[in-house]
C-alpha positions in Angstrom: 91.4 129.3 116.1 91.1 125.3 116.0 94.3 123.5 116.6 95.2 119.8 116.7 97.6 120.1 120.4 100.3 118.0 121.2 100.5 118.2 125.3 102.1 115.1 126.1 104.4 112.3 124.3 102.9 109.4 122.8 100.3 108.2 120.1 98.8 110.7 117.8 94.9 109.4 118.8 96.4 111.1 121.9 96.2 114.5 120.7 93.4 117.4 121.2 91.3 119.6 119.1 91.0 122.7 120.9 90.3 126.4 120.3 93.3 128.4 121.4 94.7 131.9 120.5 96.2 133.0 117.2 100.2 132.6 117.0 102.0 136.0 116.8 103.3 137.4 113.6 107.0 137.6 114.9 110.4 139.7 112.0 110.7 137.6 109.0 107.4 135.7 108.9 104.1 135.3 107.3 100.5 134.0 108.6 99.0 131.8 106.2 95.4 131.0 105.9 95.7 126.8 106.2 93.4 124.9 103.1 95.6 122.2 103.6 98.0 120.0 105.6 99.6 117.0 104.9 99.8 113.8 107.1 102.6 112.2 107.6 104.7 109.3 109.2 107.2 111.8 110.3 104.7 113.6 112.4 103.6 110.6 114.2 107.3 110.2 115.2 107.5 113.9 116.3 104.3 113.7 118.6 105.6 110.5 120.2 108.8 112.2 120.8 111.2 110.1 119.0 112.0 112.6 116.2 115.4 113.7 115.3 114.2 117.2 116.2 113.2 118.8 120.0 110.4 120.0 120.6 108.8 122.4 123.9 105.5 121.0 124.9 102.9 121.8 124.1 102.9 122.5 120.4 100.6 122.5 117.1 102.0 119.6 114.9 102.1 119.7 111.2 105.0 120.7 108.9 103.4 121.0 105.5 100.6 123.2 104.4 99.3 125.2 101.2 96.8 128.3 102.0 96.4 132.0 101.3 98.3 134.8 103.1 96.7 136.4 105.7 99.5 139.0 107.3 103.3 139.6 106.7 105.2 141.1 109.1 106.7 144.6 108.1 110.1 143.6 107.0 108.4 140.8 104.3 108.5 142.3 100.8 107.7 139.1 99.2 104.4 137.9 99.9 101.0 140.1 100.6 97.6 139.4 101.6 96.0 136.8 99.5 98.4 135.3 97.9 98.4 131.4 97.5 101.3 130.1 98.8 102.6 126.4 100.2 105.0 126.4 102.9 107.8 124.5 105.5 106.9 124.6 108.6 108.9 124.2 112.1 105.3 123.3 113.4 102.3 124.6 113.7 100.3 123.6 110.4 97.2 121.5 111.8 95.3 124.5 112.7 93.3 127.1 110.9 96.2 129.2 110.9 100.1 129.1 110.8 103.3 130.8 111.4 105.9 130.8 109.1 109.2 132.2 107.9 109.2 133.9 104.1 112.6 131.9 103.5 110.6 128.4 103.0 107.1 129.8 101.9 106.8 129.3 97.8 104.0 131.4 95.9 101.8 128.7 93.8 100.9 128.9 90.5 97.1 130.0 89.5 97.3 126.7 87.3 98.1 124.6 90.7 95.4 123.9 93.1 96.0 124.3 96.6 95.9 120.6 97.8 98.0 119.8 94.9 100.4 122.2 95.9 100.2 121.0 99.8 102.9 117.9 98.7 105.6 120.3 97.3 107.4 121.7 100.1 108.7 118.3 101.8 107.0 115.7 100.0 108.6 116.7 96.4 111.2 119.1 97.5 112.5 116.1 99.5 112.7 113.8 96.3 114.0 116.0 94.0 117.1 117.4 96.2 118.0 113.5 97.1 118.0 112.9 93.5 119.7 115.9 92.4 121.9 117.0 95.4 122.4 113.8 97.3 122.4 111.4 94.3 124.0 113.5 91.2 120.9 111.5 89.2 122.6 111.5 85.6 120.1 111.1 82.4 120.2 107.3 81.4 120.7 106.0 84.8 118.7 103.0 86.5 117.2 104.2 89.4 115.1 102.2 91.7 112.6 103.6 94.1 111.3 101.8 97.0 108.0 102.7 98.7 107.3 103.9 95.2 103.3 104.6 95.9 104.0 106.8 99.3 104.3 110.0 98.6 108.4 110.8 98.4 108.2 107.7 96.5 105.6 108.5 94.2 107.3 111.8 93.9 110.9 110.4 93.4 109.1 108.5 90.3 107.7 111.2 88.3 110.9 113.1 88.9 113.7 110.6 88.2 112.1 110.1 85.1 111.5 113.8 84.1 115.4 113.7 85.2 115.7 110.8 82.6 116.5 107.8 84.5 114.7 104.6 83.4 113.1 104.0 86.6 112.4 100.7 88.5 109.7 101.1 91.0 109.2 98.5 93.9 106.0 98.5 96.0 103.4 95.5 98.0 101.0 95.3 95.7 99.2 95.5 92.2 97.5 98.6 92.7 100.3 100.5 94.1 102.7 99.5 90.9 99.8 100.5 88.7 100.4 104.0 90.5 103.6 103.7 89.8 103.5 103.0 86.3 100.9 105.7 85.8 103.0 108.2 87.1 106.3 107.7 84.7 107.9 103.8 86.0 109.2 102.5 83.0 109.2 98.9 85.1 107.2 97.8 88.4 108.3 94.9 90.6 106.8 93.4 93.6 108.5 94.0 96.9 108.5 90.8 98.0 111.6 87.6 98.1 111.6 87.2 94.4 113.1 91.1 94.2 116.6 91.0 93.8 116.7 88.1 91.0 114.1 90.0 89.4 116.5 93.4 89.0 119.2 91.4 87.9 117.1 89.6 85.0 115.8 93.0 83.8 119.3 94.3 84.2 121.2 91.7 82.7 122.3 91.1 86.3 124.5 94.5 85.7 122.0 95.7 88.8 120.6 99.7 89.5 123.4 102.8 89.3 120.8 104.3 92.2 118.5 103.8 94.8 115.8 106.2 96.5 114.8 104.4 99.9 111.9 106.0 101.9 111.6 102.6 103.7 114.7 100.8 105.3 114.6 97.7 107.5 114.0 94.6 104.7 113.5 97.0 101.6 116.6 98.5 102.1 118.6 95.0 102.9 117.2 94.1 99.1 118.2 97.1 97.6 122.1 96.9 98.7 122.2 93.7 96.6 120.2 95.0 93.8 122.8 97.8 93.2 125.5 97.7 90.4 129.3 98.0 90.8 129.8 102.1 91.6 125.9 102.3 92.8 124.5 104.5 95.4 121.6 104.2 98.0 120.3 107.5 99.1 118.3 106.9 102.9 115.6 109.3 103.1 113.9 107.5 105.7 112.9 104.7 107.3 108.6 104.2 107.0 108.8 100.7 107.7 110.2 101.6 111.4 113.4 99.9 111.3 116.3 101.4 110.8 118.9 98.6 108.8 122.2 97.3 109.0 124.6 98.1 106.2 126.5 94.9 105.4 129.8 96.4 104.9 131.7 94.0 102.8 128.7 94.2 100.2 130.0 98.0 99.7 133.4 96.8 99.1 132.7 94.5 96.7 130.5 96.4 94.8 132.2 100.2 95.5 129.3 100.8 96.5 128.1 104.3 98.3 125.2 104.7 101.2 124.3 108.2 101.6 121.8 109.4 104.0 119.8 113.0 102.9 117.9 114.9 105.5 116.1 117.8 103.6 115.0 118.9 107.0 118.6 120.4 107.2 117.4 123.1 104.3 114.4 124.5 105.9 115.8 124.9 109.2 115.9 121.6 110.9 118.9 120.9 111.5 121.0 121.6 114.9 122.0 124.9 113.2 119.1 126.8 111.5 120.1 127.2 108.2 117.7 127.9 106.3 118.4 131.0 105.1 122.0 129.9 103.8 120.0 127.5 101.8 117.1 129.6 101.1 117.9 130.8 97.1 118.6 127.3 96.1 115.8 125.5 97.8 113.4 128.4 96.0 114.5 127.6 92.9 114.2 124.2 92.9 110.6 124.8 94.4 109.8 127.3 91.3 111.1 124.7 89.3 108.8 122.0 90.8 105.8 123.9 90.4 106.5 125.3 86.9 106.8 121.0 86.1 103.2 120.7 88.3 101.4 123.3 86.2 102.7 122.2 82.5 101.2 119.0 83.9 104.5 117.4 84.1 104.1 116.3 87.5 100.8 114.9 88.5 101.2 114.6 92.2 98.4 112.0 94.0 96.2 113.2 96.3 95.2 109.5 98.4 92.6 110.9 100.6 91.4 114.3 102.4 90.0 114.2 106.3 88.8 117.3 107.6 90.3 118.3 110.8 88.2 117.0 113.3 89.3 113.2 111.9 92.9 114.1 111.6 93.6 110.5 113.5 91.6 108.9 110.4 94.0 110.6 108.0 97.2 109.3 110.5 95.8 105.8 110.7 95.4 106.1 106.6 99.2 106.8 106.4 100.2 104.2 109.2 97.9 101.6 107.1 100.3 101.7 104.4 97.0 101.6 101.9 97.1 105.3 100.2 98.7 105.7 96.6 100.6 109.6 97.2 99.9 112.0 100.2 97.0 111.8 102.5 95.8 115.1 103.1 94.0 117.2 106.3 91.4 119.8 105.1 91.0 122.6 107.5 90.7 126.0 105.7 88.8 124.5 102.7 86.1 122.8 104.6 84.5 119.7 102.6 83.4 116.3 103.5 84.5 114.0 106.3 86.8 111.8 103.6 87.5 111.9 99.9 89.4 109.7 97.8 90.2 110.7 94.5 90.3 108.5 91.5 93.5 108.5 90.2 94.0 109.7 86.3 95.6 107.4 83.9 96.7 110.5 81.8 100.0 110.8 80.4 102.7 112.8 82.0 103.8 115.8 79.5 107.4 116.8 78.5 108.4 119.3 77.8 109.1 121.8 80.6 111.9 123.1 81.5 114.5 120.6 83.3 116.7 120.9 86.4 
């Protein structure tokens, strides 16, 4: 099969396309057919060796893909040949085919299309557990977003306000508010040195209950004064590359709470695997999202699509900060070098059923 190879620490332009053998079915696990994977910051971090998580060199990068089954080992009841399916992955997905365990692979709805479904497994089921685990997101709350175009922000947009939060979404530019907007913000502001006084004039300087922060460093400096008294920052990450300071007398005065949320602890990335402690309620919640995606309650933005062979085009895409949702790789799909999808001003429905 082809496979993207990580043989070395360091940039992601640094990394192979190579034939190399199948990976074997091992107890508990499924081979999936890979249409799509998605490209990420976090993998840039993992290949250059700087992620939270070890890995043995070499290795097959890529931790989010949607595809068809292809085999299920014998003890997998679940899942069969040709079923559509998106999945979790400890590695492996930029290749035509991928290895992973049935506890984080979720079937996909007929009325979902495959690189639709390739942002689910990380990219939504990330936003919706900080929201709803991590954050106890109540209907009526403020809830600000940074990063809001990316795709955990984009993601944390649409669901906060299918949650019912009226939802502030910050972000560098026109185009990437429009995004926002489009997708369920019910008010847009520029990330820029204006911010905070802004939030506290459409708050009646009362400030957010919440913040979702994807982004850290100066985004996340902004955010602890744009909280109210009680508020809460949930950290899901830190695209901008720096990793703040928490002023701590700002939390006193303001009671306020910083929580960090690593959904990689749920799908097995933790120190301790436990994913299968965690695998019913993740399931659920990933039913749950794709139910919302099919009703056409959640519109999740494709930015671009490479195919394989430009996989560094799609990384430098996410690096460059430009793309409006997730940036895909196409491997098992085939298609054109690169794609960019208009995005639809459409109306998000109500409707379905809530969390």
């Amino acid at each position: 099969m082809r496979a993207v190879v990580c043989e070395r620490w360091g940039h992601y332009r640094d990394l192979s396309l190579r034939e190399m053998p199948a990976p074997p079915l091992r107890p508990g696990t499924v081979r999936i057919g890979v249409h799509y994977a998605a490209a990420s910051f976090g993998t840039t971090v993992m290949v250059a060796g700087r992620y939270q998580r070890a890995f043995e060199l070499p290795f097959v990068p890529g931790v989010e893909v949607s595809g068809v089954i292809l085999e299920a080992a014998d003890d997998v009841r679940q899942f069969s040949p040709g079923d559509r399916v998106c999945a979790a992955l400890d590695h492996g997905g930029l290749a035509d085919e991928a290895i992973a365990t049935a506890h984080t692979v979720y079937p996909v709805p007929d009325e979902v299309s495959l690189d639709i479904a390739a942002a689910m497994p990380l990219t939504y089921g990330t936003a919706c557990a900080a929201l709803r685990w991590a954050a106890r997101l109540r209907r009526g709350q403020t809830l600000l977003v940074n990063g809001a175009a990316g795709g955990v922000g984009l993601a944390a947009v649409e669901i906060g306000r299918q949650l019912g939060a009226e939802v502030v979404a910050v972000a560098g530019n026109a185009d990437k508010l429009r995004a926002a907007e489009q997708h369920g913000a019910a008010h847009t502001l520029l990330a820029d040195d204006e911010l905070v006084q802004r939030v506290k004039a459409l708050t009646g300087r009362r400030g957010v209950d919440l913040v979702i922060d994807p982004v850290g460093g100066a985004a996340f400096e902004a955010a602890l004064h744009c909280l109210a008294q009680h508020g809460r920052i949930v950290v899901i990450g830190f695209a901008s590359g720096q990793v703040p300071q928490i002023a701590a007398n700002l939390l006193l005065v303001k009671n306020a709470t910083v929580t960090g949320f690593n959904f990689g602890q749920y799908v097995g990335w933790g120190r301790v695997d436990e994913r299968q402690r965690h695998a019913r309620r993740v399931g659920a919640m990933m039913r749950m999202l794709l139910d919302w995606t099919a009703g056409g309650v959640l519109r999740p933005a494709v930015a671009a699509r490479f195919e394989l062979a430009r996989f560094a085009e799609a990384f430098d895409e996410v690096l460059a900060r430009r793309s409006v949702g997730r940036v895909l790789i196409e491997i098992g799909a085939g298609g054109a070098a690169v794609h960019r999808p208009t995005l639809s001003p459409a109306p998000i429905r109500s409707g379905a059923r809530r969390a």
